[in-house]
Wavefront OBJ file of the C-alpha trace (Angstrom):
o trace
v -21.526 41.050 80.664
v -25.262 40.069 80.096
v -25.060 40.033 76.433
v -21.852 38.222 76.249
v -23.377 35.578 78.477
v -26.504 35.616 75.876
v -24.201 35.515 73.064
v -22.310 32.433 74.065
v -25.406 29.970 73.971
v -25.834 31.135 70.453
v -22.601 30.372 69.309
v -22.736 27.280 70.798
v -26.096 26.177 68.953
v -24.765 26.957 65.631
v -22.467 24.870 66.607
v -24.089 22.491 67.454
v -26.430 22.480 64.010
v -23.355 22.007 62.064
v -23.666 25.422 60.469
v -20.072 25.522 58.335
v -18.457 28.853 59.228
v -16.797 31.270 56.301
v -13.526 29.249 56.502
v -15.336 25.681 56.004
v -17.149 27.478 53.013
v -14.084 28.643 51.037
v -12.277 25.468 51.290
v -15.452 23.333 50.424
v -15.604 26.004 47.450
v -12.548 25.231 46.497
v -12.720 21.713 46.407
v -15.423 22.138 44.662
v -13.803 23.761 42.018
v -10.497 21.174 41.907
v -13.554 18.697 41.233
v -14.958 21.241 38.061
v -11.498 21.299 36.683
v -10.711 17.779 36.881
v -14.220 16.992 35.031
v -13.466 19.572 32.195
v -10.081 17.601 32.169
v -10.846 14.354 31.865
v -13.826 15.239 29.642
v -11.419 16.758 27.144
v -9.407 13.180 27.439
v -12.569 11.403 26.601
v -13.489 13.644 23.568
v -9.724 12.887 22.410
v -10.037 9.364 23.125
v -13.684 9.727 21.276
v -12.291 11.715 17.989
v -9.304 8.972 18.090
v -11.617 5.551 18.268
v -14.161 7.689 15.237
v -11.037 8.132 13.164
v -10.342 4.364 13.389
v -13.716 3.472 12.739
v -13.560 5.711 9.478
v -10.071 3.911 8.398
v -11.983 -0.068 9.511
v -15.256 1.317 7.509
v -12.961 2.242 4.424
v -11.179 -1.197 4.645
v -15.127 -2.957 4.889
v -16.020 -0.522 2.201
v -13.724 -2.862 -0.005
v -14.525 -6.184 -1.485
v -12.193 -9.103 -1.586
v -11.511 -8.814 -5.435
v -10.903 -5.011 -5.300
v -8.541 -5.827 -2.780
v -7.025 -8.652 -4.584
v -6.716 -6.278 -7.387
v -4.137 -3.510 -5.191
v -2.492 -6.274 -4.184
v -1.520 -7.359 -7.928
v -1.117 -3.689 -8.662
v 1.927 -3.439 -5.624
v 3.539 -6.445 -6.801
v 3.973 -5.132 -10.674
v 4.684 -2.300 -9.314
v 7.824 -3.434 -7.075
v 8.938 -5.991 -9.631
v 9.025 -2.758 -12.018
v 11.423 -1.073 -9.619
v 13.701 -3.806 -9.569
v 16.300 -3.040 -11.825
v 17.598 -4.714 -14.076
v 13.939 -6.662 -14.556
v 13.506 -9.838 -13.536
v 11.457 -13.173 -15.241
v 8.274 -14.128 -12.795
v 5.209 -16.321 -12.990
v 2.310 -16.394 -10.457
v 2.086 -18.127 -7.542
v -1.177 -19.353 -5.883
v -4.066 -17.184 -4.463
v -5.395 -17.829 -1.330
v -8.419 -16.692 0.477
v -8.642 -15.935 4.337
v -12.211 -15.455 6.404
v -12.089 -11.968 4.874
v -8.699 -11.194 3.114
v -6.572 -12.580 0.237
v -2.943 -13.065 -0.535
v -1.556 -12.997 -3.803
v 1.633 -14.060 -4.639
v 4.532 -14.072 -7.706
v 7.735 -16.513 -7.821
v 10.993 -15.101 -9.502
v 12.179 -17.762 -12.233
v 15.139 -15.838 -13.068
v 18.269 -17.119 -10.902
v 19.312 -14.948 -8.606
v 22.688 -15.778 -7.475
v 23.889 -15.510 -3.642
v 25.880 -12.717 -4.266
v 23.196 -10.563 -5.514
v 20.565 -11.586 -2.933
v 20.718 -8.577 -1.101
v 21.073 -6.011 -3.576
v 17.860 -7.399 -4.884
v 15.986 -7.251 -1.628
v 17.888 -3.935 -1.285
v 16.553 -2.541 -4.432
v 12.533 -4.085 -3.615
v 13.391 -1.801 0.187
v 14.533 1.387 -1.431
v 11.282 1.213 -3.849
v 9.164 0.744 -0.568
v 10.849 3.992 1.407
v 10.557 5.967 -2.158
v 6.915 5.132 -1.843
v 5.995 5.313 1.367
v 5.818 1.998 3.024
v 6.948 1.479 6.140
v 9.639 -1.277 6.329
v 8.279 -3.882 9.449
v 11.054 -5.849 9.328
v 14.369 -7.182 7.479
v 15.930 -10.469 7.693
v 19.529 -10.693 6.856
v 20.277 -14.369 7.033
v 22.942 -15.566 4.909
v 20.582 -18.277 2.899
v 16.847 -16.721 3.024
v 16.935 -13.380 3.592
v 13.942 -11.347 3.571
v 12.192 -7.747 4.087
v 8.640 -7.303 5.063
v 6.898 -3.617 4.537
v 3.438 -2.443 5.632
v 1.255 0.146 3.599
v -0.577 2.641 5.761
v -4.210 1.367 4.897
v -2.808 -2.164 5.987
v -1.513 -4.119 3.219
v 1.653 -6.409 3.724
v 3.931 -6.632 1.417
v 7.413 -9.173 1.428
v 10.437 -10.066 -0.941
v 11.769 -13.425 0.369
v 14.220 -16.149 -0.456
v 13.870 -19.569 0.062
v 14.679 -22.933 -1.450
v 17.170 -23.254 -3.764
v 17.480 -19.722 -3.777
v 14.305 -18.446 -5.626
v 12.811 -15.339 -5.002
v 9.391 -14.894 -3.730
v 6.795 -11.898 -3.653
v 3.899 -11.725 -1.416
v 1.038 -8.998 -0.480
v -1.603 -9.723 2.064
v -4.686 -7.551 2.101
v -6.416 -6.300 5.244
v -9.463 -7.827 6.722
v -12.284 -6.693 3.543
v -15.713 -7.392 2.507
v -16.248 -11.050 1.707
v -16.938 -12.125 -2.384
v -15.314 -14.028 -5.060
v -11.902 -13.430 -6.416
v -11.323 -14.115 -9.518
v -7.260 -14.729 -10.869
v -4.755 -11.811 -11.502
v -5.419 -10.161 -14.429
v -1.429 -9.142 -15.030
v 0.211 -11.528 -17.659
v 3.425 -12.523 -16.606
v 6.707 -11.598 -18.923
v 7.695 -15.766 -18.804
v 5.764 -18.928 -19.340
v 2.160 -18.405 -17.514
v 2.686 -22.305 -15.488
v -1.136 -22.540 -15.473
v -2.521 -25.219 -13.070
v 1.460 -26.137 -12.327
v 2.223 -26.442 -8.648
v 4.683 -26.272 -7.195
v 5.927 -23.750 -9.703
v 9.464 -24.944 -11.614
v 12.397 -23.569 -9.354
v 14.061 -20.384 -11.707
v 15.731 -21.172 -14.738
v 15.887 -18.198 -16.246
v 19.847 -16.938 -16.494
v 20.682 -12.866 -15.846
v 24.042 -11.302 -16.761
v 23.496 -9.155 -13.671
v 21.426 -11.196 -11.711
v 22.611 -14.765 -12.052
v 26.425 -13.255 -11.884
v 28.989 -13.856 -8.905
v 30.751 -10.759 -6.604
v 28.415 -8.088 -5.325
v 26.429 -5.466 -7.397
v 25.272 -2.307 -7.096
l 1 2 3 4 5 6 7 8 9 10 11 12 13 14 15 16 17 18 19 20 21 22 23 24 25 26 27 28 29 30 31 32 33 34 35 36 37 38 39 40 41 42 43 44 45 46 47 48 49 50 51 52 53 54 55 56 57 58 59 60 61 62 63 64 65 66 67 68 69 70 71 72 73 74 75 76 77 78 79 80 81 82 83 84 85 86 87 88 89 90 91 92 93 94 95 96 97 98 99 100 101 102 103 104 105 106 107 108 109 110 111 112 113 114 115 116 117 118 119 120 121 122 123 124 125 126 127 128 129 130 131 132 133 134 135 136 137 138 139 140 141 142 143 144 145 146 147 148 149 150 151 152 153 154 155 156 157 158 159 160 161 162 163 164 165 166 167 168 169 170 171 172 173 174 175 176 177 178 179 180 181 182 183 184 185 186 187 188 189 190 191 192 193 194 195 196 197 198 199 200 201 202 203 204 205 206 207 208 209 210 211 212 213 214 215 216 217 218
């Protein structure tokens, strides 16, 4: 009974130091390790978000690696190209250039007359050329006077077939944000009359068998 009675005031003072006990220890362990395992967690969420913002900054630095003119110049480039896969070819001139803080827009205007009828088969035939090459279609506007389809490239040009007054046909590309410098005019020679220093360009005049025809076509 004497030792117990010793024992007792021992227990108490460890108690009273705040000494954890074996139980305390495991569950502080434990804890411990949730907090391990929600570090290597959320440090393998930063190193994605981290490998994610380096891979954008590669794609920006390509983009700034580019000039305006170079730019300019793969804009021109996508509109021959598109104009090529529209079938049966059409007549077009250029339209104006203009310059943003740090990107250009080129432009072409269709002078052959495209008749209501055939409005959508030609934006139809400008949207299949897109898909067959990769662009992603942004959006498509079916209204019955100016329709129109947009598409997006995936290092950021913007590309669009439009209608507007009087039915003419229009072609834009808009480069992404690039190195500033000069830009000189398109180097493609249009398959019409050049309309050099004419603006507004002449509405189309240009008749197609196809394209100026009435009834649908495929």
């Amino acid at each position: 009974m004497r030792r117990v009675k010793r024992a007792l005031p021992l227990v108490a003072a460890v108690l009273a130091l705040g000494v954890p006990l074996s139980g305390c220890g495991n569950e502080s362990g434990a804890r411990g390790g949730d907090d391990v395992s929600a570090g290597a967690s959320s440090g393998v969420g930063s190193g994605r978000q981290e490998e994610q913002g380096q891979e954008k900054e590669k794609e920006k630095g390509k983009d700034q690696e580019m000039d305006m003119q170079e730019a300019a110049e793969r804009a021109d480039a996508m509109l021959d190209a598109v104009l090529k896969g529209i079938d049966p070819d059409v007549r077009w001139a250029h339209g104006p250039t203009t310059t943003r803080a740090c990107g250009v827009t080129r432009r072409r205007a269709v002078m052959t007359v495209v008749s209501p009828e055939r409005r959508q088969t030609f934006l139809d035939r400008a949207e299949t050329f897109w898909r067959k090459n990769d662009y992603r279609i942004k959006a498509v506007n079916k209204d019955d006077k100016f329709p129109a389809v947009y598409a997006v490239t995936r290092s950021g040009f913007g590309v669009s077939v439009s209608f507007r007054g009087k039915g003419q046909a229009f072609l834009e590309a808009d480069t992404p944000c690039v190195k500033e410098s000069k830009v000189a005019a398109p180097a493609s020679e249009p398959n019409g009359p050049a309309y050099e220093g004419v603006y507004p360009l002449p509405r189309p005049d240009v008749r197609s068998d196809f394209w100026s025809g009435e009834g649908e076509g495929e």
